[in-house]
Each structure stands twice: as structure tokens, then as C-alpha cells.
VOPAGU-2260 file (C-alpha; in pm, 1 decimal, decimal comma):
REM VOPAGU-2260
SITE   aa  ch    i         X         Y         Z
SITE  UNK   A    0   -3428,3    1455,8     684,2
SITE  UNK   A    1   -3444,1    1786,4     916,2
SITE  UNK   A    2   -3330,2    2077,0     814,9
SITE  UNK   A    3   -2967,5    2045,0    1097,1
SITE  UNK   A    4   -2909,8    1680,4     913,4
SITE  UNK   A    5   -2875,5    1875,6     573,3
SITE  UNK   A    6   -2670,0    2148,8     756,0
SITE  UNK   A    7   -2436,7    1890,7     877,1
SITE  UNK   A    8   -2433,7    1683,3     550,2
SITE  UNK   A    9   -2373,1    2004,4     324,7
SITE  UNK   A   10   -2096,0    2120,0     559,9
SITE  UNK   A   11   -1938,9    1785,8     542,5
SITE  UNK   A   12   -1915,1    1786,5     188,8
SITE  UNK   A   13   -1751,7    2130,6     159,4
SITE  UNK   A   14   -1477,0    2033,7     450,1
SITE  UNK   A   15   -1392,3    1737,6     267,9
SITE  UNK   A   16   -1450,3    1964,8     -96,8
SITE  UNK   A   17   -1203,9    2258,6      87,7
SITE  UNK   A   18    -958,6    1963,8     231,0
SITE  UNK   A   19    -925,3    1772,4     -99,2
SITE  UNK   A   20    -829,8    2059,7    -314,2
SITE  UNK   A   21    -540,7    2129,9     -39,0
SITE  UNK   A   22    -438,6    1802,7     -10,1
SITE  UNK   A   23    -401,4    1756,4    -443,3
SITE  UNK   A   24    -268,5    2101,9    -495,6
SITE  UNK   A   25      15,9    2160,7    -230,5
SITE  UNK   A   26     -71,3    2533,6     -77,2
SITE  UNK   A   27    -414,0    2772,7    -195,5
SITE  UNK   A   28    -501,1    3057,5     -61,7
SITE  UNK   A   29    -870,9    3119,8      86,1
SITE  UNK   A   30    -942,3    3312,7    -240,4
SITE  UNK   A   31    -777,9    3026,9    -479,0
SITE  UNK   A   32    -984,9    2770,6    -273,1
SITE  UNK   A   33   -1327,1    2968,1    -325,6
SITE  UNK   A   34   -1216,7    2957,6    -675,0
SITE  UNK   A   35   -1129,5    2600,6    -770,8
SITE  UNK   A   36   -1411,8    2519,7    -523,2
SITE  UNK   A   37   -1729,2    2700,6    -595,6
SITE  UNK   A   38   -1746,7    2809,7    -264,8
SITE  UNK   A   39   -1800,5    3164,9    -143,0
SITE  UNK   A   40   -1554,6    3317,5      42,6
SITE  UNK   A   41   -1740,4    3356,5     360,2
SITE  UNK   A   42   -1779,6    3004,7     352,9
SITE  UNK   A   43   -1433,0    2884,2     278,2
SITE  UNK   A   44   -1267,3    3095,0     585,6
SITE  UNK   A   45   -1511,1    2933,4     835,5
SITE  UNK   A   46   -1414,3    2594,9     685,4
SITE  UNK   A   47   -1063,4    2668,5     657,7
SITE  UNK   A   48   -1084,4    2766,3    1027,2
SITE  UNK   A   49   -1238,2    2477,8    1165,7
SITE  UNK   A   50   -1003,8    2288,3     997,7
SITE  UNK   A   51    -729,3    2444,2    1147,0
SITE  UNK   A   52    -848,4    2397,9    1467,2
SITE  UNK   A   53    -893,7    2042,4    1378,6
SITE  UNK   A   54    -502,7    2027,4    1336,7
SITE  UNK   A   55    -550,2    1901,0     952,4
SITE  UNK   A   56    -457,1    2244,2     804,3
SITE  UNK   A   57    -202,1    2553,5     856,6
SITE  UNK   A   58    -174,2    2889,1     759,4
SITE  UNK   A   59     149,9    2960,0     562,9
SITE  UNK   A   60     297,6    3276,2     467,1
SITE  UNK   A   61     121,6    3538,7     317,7
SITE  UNK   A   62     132,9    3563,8     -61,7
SITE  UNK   A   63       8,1    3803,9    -313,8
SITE  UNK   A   64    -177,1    3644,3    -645,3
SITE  UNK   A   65    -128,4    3937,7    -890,1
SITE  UNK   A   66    -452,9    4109,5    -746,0
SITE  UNK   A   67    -505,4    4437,6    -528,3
SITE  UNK   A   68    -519,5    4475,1    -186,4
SITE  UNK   A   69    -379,4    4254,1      86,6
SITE  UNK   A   70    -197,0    3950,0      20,4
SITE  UNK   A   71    -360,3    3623,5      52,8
SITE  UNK   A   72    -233,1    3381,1     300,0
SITE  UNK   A   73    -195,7    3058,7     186,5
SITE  UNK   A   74    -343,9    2723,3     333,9
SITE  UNK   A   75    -161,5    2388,4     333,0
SITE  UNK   A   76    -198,0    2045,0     502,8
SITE  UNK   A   77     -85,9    2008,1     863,7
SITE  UNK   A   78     203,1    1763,6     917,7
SITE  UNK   A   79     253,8    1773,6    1276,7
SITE  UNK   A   80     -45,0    1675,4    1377,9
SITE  UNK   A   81    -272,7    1393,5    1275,4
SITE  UNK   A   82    -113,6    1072,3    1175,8
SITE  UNK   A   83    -184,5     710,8    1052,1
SITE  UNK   A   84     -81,9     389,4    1145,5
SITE  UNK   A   85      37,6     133,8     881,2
SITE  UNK   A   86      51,6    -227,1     984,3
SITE  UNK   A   87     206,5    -534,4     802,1
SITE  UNK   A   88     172,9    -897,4     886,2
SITE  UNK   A   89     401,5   -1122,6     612,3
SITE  UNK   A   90     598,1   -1494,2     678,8
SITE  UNK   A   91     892,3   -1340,2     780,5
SITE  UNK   A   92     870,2   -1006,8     940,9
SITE  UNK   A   93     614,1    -768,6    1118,3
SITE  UNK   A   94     640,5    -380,0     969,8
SITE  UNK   A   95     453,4     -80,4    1173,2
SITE  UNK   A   96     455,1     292,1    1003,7
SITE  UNK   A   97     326,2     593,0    1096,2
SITE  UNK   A   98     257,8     845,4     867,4
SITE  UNK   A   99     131,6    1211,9     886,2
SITE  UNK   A  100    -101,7    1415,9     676,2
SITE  UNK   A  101     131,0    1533,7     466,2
SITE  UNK   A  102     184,3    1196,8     322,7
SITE  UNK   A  103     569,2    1184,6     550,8
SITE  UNK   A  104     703,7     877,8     742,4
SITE  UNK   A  105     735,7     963,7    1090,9
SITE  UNK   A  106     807,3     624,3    1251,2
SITE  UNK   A  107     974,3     293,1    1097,9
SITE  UNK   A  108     941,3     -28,8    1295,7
SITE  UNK   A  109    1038,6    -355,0    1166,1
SITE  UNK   A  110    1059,8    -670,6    1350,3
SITE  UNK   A  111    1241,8   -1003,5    1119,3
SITE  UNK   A  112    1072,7   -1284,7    1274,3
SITE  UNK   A  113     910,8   -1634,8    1148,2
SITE  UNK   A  114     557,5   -1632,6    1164,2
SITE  UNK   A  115     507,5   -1963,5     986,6
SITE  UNK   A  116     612,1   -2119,3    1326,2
SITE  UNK   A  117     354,6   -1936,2    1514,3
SITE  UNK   A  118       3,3   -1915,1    1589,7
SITE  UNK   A  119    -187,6   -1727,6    1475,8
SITE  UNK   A  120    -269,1   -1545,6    1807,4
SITE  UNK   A  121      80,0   -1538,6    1893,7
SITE  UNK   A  122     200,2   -1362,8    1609,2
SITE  UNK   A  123     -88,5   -1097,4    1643,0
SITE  UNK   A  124      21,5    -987,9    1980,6
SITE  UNK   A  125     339,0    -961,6    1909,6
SITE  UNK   A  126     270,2    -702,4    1637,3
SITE  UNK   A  127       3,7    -557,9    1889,1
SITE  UNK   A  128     359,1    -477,0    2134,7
SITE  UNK   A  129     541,4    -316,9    1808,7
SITE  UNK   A  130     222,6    -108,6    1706,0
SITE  UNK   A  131     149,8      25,7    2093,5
SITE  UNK   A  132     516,1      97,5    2109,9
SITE  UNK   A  133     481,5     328,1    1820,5
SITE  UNK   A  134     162,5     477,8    1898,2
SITE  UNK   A  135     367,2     579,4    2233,5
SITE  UNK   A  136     632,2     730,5    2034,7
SITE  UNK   A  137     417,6     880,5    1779,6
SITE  UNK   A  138     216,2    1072,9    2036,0
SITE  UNK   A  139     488,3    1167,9    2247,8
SITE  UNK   A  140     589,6    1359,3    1945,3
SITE  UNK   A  141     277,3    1560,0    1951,5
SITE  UNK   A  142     111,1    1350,0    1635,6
SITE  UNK   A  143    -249,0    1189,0    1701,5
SITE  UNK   A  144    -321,9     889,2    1568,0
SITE  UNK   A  145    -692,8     833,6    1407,6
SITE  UNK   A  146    -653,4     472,9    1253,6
SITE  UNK   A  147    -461,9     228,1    1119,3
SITE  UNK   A  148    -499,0     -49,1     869,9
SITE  UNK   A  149    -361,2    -348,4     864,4
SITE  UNK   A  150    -191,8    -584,7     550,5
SITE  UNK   A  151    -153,3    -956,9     547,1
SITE  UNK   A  152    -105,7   -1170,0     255,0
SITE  UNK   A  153    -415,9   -1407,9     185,4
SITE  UNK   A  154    -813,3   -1279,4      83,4
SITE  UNK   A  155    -957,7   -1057,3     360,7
SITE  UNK   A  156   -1347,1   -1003,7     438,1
SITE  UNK   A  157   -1344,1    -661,4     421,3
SITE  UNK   A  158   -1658,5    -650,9     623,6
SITE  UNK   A  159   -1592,0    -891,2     911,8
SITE  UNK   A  160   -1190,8    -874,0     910,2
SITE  UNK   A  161   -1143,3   -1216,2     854,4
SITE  UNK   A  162    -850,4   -1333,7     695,3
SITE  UNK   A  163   -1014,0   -1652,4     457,3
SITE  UNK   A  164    -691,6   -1854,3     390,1
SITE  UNK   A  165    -283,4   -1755,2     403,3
SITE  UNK   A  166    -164,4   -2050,0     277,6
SITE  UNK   A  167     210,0   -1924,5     363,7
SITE  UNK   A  168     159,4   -1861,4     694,5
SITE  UNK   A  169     -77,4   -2124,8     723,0
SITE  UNK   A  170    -383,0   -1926,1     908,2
SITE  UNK   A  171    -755,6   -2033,2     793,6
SITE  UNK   A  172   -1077,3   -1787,8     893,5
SITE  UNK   A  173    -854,6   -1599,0    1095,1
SITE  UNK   A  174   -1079,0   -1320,8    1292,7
SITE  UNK   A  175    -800,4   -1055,6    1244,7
SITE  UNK   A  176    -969,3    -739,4    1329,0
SITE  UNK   A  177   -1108,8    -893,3    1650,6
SITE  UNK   A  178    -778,8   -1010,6    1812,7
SITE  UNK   A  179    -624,3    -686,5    1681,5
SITE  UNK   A  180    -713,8    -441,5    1977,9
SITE  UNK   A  181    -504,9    -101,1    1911,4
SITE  UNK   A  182    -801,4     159,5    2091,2
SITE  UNK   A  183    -813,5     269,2    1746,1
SITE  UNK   A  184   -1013,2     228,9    1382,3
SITE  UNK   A  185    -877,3     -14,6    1208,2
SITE  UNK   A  186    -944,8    -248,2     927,3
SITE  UNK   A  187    -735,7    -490,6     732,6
SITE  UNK   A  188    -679,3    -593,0     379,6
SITE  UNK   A  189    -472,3    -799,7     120,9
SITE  UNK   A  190     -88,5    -683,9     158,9
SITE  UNK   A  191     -65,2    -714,4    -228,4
SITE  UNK   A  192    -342,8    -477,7    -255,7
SITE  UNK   A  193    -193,0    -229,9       8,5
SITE  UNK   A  194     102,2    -234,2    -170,1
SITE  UNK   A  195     -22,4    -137,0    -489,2
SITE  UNK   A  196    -196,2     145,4    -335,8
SITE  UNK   A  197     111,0     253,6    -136,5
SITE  UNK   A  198     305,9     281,3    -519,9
SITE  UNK   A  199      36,7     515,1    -613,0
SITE  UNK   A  200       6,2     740,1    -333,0
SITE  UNK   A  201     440,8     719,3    -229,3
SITE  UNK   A  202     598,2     558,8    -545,7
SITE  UNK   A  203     647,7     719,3    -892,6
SITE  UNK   A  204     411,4     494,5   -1079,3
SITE  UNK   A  205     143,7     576,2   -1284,5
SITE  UNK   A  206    -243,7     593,6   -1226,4
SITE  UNK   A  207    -262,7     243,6   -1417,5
SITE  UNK   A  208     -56,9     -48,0   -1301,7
SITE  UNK   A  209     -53,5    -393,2   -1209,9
SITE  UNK   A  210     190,1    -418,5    -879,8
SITE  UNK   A  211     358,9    -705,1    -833,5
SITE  UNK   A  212     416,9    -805,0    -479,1
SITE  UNK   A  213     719,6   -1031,0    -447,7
SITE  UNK   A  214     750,4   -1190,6    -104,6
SITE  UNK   A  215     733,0   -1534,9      12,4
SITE  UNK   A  216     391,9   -1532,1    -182,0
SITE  UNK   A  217     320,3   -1383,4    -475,9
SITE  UNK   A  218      55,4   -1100,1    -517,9
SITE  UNK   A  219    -136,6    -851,6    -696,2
SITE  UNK   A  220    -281,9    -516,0    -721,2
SITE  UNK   A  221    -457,1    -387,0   -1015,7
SITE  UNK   A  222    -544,7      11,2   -1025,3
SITE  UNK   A  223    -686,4     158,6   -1260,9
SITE  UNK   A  224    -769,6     514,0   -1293,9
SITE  UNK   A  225    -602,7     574,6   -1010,5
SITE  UNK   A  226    -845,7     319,5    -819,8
SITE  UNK   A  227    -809,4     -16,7    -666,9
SITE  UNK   A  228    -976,9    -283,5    -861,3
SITE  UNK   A  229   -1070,8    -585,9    -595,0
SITE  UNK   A  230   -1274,1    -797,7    -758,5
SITE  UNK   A  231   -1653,3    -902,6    -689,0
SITE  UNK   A  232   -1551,5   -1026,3    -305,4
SITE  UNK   A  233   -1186,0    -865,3    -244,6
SITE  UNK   A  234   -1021,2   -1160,8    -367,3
SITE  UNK   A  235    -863,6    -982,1    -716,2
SITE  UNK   A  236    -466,4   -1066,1    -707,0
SITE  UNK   A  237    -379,3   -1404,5    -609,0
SITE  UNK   A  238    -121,1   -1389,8    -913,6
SITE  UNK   A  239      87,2   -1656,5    -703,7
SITE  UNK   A  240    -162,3   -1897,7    -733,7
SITE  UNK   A  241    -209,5   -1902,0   -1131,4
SITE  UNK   A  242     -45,2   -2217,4   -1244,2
SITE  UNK   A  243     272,8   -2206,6   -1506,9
SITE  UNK   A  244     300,5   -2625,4   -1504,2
SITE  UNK   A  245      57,8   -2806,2   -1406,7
SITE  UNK   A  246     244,3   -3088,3   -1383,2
SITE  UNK   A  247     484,2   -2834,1   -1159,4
SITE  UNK   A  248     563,9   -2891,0    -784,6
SITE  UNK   A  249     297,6   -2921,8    -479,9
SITE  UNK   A  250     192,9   -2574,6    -329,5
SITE  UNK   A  251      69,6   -2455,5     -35,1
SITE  UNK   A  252    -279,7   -2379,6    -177,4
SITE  UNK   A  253    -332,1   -2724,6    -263,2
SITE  UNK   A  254    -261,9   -2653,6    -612,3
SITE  UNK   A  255      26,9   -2757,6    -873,6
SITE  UNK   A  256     282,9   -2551,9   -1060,7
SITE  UNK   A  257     170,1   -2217,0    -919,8
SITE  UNK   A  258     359,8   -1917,9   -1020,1
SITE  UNK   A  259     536,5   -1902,2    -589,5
SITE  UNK   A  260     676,8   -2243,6    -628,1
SITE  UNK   A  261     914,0   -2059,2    -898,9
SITE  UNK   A  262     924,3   -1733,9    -841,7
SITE  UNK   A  263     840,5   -1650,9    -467,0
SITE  UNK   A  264    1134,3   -1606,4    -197,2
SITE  UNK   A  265    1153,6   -1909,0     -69,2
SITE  UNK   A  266    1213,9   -2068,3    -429,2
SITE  UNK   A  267    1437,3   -1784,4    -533,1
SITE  UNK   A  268    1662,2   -1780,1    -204,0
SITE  UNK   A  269    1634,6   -2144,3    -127,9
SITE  UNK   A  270    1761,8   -2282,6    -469,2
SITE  UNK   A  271    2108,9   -2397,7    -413,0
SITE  UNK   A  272    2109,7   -2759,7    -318,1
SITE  UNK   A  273    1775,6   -2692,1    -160,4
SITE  UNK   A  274    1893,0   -2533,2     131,4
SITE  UNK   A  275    1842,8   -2162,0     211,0
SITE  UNK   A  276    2048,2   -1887,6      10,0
SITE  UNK   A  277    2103,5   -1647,4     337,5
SITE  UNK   A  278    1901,7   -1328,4     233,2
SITE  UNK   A  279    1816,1   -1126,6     -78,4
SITE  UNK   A  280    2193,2    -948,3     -56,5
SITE  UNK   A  281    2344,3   -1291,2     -26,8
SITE  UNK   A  282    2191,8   -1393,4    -406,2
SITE  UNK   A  283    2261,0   -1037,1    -552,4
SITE  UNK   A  284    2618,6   -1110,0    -419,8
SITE  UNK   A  285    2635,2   -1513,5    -595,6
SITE  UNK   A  286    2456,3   -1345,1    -917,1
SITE  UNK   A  287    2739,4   -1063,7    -968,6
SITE  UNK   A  288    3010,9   -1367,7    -897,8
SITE  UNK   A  289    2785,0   -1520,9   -1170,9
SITE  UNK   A  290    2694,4   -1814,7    -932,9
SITE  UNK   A  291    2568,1   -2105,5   -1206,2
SITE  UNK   A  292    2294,8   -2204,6    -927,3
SITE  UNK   A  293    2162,9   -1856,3    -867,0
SITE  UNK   A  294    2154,2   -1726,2   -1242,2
SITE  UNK   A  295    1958,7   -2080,1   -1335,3
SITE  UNK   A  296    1706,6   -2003,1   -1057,7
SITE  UNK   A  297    1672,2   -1632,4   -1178,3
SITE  UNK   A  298    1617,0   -1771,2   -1534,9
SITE  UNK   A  299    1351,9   -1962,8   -1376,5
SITE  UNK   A  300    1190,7   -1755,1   -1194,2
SITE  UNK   A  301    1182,8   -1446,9   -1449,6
SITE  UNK   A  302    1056,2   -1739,9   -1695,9
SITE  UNK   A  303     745,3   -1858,9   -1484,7
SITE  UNK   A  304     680,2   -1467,4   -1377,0
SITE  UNK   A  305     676,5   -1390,4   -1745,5
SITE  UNK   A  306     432,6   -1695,5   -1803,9
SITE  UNK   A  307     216,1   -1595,8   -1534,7
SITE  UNK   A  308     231,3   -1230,6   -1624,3
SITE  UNK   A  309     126,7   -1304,9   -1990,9
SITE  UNK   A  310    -206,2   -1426,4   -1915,7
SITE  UNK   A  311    -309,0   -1150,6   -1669,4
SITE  UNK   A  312    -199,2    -928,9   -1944,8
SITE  UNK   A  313    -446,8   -1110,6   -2199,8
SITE  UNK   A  314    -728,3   -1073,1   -1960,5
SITE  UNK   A  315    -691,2    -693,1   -1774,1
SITE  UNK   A  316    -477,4    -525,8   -2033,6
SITE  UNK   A  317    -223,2    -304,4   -1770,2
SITE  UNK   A  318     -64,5      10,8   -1873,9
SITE  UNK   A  319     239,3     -92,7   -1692,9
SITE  UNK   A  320     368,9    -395,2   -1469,3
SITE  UNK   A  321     546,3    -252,1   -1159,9
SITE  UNK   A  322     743,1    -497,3    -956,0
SITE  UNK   A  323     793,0    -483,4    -565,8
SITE  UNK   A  324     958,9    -671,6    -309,0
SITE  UNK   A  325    1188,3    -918,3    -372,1
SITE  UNK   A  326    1200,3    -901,1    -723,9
SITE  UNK   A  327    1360,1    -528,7    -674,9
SITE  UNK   A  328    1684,3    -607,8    -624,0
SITE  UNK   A  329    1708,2    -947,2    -891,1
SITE  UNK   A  330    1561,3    -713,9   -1155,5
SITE  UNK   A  331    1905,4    -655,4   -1329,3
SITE  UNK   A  332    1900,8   -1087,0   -1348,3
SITE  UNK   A  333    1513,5   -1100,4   -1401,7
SITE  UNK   A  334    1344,6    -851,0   -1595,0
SITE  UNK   A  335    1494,2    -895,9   -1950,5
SITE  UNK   A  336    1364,8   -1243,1   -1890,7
SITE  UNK   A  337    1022,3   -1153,0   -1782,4
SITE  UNK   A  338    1003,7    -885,5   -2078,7
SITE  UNK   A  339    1129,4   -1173,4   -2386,2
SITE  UNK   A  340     863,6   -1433,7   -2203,5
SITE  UNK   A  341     617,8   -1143,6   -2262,9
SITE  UNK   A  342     709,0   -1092,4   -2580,3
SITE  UNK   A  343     753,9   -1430,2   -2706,2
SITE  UNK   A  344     423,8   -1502,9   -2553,9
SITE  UNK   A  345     203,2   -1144,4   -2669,3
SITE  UNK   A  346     412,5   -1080,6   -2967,9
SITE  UNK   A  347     134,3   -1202,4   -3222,7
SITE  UNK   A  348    -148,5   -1042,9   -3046,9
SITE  UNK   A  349       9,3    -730,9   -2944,8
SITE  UNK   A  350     137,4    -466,8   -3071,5
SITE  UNK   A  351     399,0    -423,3   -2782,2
SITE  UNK   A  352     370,0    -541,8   -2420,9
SITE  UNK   A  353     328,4    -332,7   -2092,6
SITE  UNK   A  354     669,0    -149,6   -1986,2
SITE  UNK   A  355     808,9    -355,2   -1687,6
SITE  UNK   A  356     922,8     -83,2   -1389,2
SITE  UNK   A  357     998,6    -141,0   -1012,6
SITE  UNK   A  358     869,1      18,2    -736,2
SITE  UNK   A  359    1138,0     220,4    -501,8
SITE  UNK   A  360     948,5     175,6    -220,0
SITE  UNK   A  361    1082,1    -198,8    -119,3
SITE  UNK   A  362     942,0    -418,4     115,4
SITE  UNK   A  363     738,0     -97,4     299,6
SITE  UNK   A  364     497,3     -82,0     -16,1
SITE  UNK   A  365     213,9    -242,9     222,5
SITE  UNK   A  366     284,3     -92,0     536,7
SITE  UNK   A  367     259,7     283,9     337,8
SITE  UNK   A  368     -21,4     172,3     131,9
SITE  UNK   A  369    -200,1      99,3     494,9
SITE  UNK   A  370    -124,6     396,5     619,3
SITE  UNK   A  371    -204,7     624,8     305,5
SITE  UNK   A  372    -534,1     418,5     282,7
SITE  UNK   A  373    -624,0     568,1     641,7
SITE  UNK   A  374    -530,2     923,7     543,9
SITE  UNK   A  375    -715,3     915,2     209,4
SITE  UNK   A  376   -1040,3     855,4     457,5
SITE  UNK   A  377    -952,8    1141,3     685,7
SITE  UNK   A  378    -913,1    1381,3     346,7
SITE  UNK   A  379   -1294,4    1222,9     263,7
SITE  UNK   A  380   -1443,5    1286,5     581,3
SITE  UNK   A  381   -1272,9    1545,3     777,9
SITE  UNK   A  382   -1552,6    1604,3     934,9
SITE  UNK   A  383   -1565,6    1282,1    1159,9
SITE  UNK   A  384   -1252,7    1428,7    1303,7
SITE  UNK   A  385   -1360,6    1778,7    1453,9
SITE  UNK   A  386   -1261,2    1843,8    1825,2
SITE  UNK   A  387   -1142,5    2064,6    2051,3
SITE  UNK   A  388    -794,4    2234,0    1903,0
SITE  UNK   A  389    -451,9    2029,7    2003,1
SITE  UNK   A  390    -331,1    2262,1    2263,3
SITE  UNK   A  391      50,3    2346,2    2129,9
């Protein structure tokens, strides 16, 4: 290695070093940042500045830290300028959002559509229209976009892009990534997975969870420590798939009795007299009338989740179950259920079971969790992003 390669290596260390410690503590001043850094001074300003030329950084107002002499000036992460694009691909609707450094929503596109009915090809160009459309937007208002990632909900490649198998949607070895042109980096992972991370970084969780993706299908997303546990190949999640009867109803994935054929959407919504329930509002409206067919498929539902639930429990031991999607708005007909199937289930082996929460981030869990994933890589690397300043 020459001695310029270690130059470049070293510096890229300390901008992402200097960048982090901005990013997790809000606003530090260059002497604060030499400080929690190890840095010298000297070094820190020339960081700081090509960071702010980079557009990921701004100088605030000027602050004095009990010390004499001049006031330090305080350093903070740049909102209006670098941004991320969050894509979701589920059975029912396309999601786009773009996000800025400073961890705000800048741009919400959502498009309700079928995708079951469509190929695969089809639906990926129609999500390639709502993406460019926001790009546009996005960089009309000054931001520039450096990647994107992309959720759908089935096991990914993470390598190749490839979705393996979305049983829901009814794609097989899917090439994703290479149909998925934006002029941008991008790579794509399980939505379950995305939305876990998107609780962590936007939600009010804690640093150790198990999400619980409600949609159509049923996933999801262990962290722990504040990292994403994926499993040997990516595949960690598929919750909707772990049976609850085996003697239970067909599913998709070839299976019996899985968890979805329960507790997913389509089994939730599509309960009365087999026919579907009109939307998520329509059952909260039949459960407050006290509706006998929606309160039986609630019981149901919060039953097999419970079921389900109780053997992940045995086997990763979460600090908390947070629930997403669909099951947001049934929680106040679900989640006593779910908790007294844990209990009844755990009771002898346990002490007490996992608190039960839900996420307040609704169906944009994977779509932020996309997008944060993209800005957590710019805040690890800054330095595959210096140019030329973004004339003003």
C-alpha cells in the first residue's frame, strides 16, 4: 500500500469518525468534535470544511462552551442538500420516499394498485415512473439524490438483487436490481427487514425488537443491539410462513396452516362471508359496531399471531415485539389476545413475556427503513461523496 492509499484511507476514516459524531449528537462545535473524536484541531476544521463543501454539514450559530476566547461555532448535519430515495414494492401498493440527511421526509408518493395481477416487469416500471417523478421533484428542490434502496416482500440476494420467491405477488428469481434502472445506487432487500430498520432509525422503539410487518404477508425483522440480524443467507423473518395448524388452510408457499392464512390482510379484511371487508377503516368501523364476523376474525388472528409469536420468542428471546402495518390499527381488538396466547403459551418457562408495542410509523416503515439504510452508508463513507460544492 503507498504511502497516498494510507493518506486517503486515514482521511476516510476521520470524515466518516467527524460525520458520525454529528450525525448521533445533534450540533458540536470544532473543539467538542476534536474532543469526543481524538482528533486535533487542525485536523477536524479541514474535515469539517470539506464536508461542508460536500453539502453534508453546516455551520450554525456561534456558541460559547464555558471557555475563554471566541465562541465556538457549532457544526450540524445539512438537510437541504443530500437526500435518499426509499422504494417499496408490496401486493397492493407502490410507496417512493425521499429523505434528507437530517433523517426528514421530503417527498411522499404512494400509488394503491394490484400487483398480484401484474408482471413482474410491468409492475417494476411502473414504480420506475413514480420514483423518476420524485427524483424530478426532489432535485428541483435543490436536494441531490445519492441512492436509493428498494423493499419487496419475499428473500432477496443481497449480492445479485434477485428476489428468490414472493409467494404473494407471485414473482420467482426475479432480477430486481437489473430491471430497476433509476441512474442511481441502489440495492434491494426484504420489506420486513426495511421496516424493522426504519422503527429504529424513525420510530420510538428500542435498540432490541422483533418488528412485525403486517401486510398481505407476514414478516420479520429482528435487531439486536441496534443491528439487523439476517440470518446466514438474508432469509431471517419469514414469520408468515411458520405454521400454527398444520392441518390449517393451503398457502401460497406451498405450505399448510401458516401464520398469513390467519393473520395477514387478506384473511383479516376478507373474512365476512369470504368476500372482501373494503379496507383497514372499514373493519375498525364493523369492530367498534362490534360486528360478530369481524371480532371472531380478530380473535383469530391475534390467536394464530400469538401462536406464531410464542415460538420465535422460545428461540431468539426479543426484548420487545413491535407490531407494524396492518395490525396498527386492530391492536385495540388484537393485542390483549396476542399477549394471553403468549402468556398461556410462555407462562411456565418464563418469567414474563416480551412487552407487545406498535410502531407509529404505519405502512411507510419499509419505504423509511430504505431510505435511512442509504443515509446510514453516506454517514459511513462520506468520503465516496466529495465533489465540487452545490452552487446555492
Amino acid at each position: 500500500m503507498t504511502q497516498a492509499v494510507r493518506h486517503d484511507a486515514m482521511r476516510a476514516r476521520n470524515l466518516a469518525l467527524v460525520l458520525g459524531s454529528v450525525s448521533a449528537r445533534g450540533s458540536l462545535t470544532r473543539a467538542a468534535l476534536a474532543e469526543v473524536t481524538g482528533l486535533t484541531k487542525t485536523t477536524v476544521s479541514k474535515l469539517v470544511a470539506d464536508l461542508i463543501e460536500t453539502g453534508l454539514v453546516v455551520e450554525t450559530g456561534a456558541v460559547r462552551g464555558g471557555e475563554r476566547g471566541r465562541p465556538g461555532v457549532e457544526v450540524r448535519i445539512r438537510g437541504d442538500r443530500v437526500a435518499a430515495l426509499g422504494l417499496e414494492i408490496n401486493v397492493d401498493y407502490l410507496a417512493v420516499r425521499v429523505v434528507d440527511l437530517s433523517r426528514s421526509v421530503r417527498l411522499r408518493r404512494t400509488q394503491a394498485v394490484d400487483n398480484r395481477s401484474a408482471q413482474p416487469v410491468d409492475v417494476i416500471a411502473r414504480l420506475r415512473d413514480l420514483a423518476l417523478s420524485a427524483v424530478d421533484e426532489a432535485v428541483g428542490n435543490g436536494l441531490r439524490i445519492v441512492g436509493g434502496a428498494l423493499a419487496v416482500p419475499g428473500p432477496v440476494d443481497l449480492g445479485s438483487g434477485v428476489v428468490h420467491n414472493a409467494p404473494n405477488l407471485g414473482w420467482r428469481d426475479v432480477p430486481v436490481l437489473s430491471l430497476l434502472d433509476l441512474g442511481i445506487p441502489l440495492h434491494v432487500e426484504n420489506e420486513a427487514n426495511l421496516a424493522a430498520l426504519g422503527e429504529l432509525w424513525f420510530g420510538s422503539g428500542p435498540t432490541d425488537f422483533l418488528y412485525v410487518s403486517g401486510e398481505i404477508g407476514i414478516g420479520a425483522g429482528l435487531v439486536v443491539a441496534g443491528s439487523l440480524f439476517r440470518g446466514a443467507r438474508g432469509f431471517a423473518g419469514e414469520l408468515g410462513h411458520v405454521v400454527v395448524s398444520p392441518d390449517g388452510p393451503p398457502c401460497r408457499c406451498g405450505g399448510r396452516g401458516c401464520l398469513e392464512q390467519y393473520a395477514g390482510q387478506d384473511a383479516l379484511l376478507g373474512a365476512q362471508n369470504g368476500a372482501p371487508a373494503g379496507g383497514v377503516m372499514t373493519m375498525v368501523g364493523r369492530l367498534k359496531a362490534q360486528d360478530p364476523a369481524a371480532t371472531a376474525a380478530c380473535h383469530q388472528a391475534g390467536w394464530a399471531l400469538g401462536v406464531a409469536l410464542s415460538s420465535t420468542v422460545n428461540l431468539v428471546d426479543p426484548d420487545t415485539i413491535v407490531l407494524g402495518g396492518v395490525f396498527v390499527p386492530l391492536f385495540p381488538w388484537i393485542g390483549d389476545i396476542v399477549t394471553q396466547t403468549l402468556q398461556s403459551r410462555l407462562g411456565q418457562m418464563r418469567v414474563s413475556v416480551p412487552p407487545i408495542m406498535v410502531s407509529h410509523l404505519g405502512f411507510e416503515a419499509a419505504a423509511l427503513g430504505a431510505a435511512g439504510q442509504v443515509i446510514e452508508r453516506v454517514i459511513a463513507d462520506p468520503a465516496a461523496l466529495l465533489q465540487p460544492p452545490i452552487p446555492d
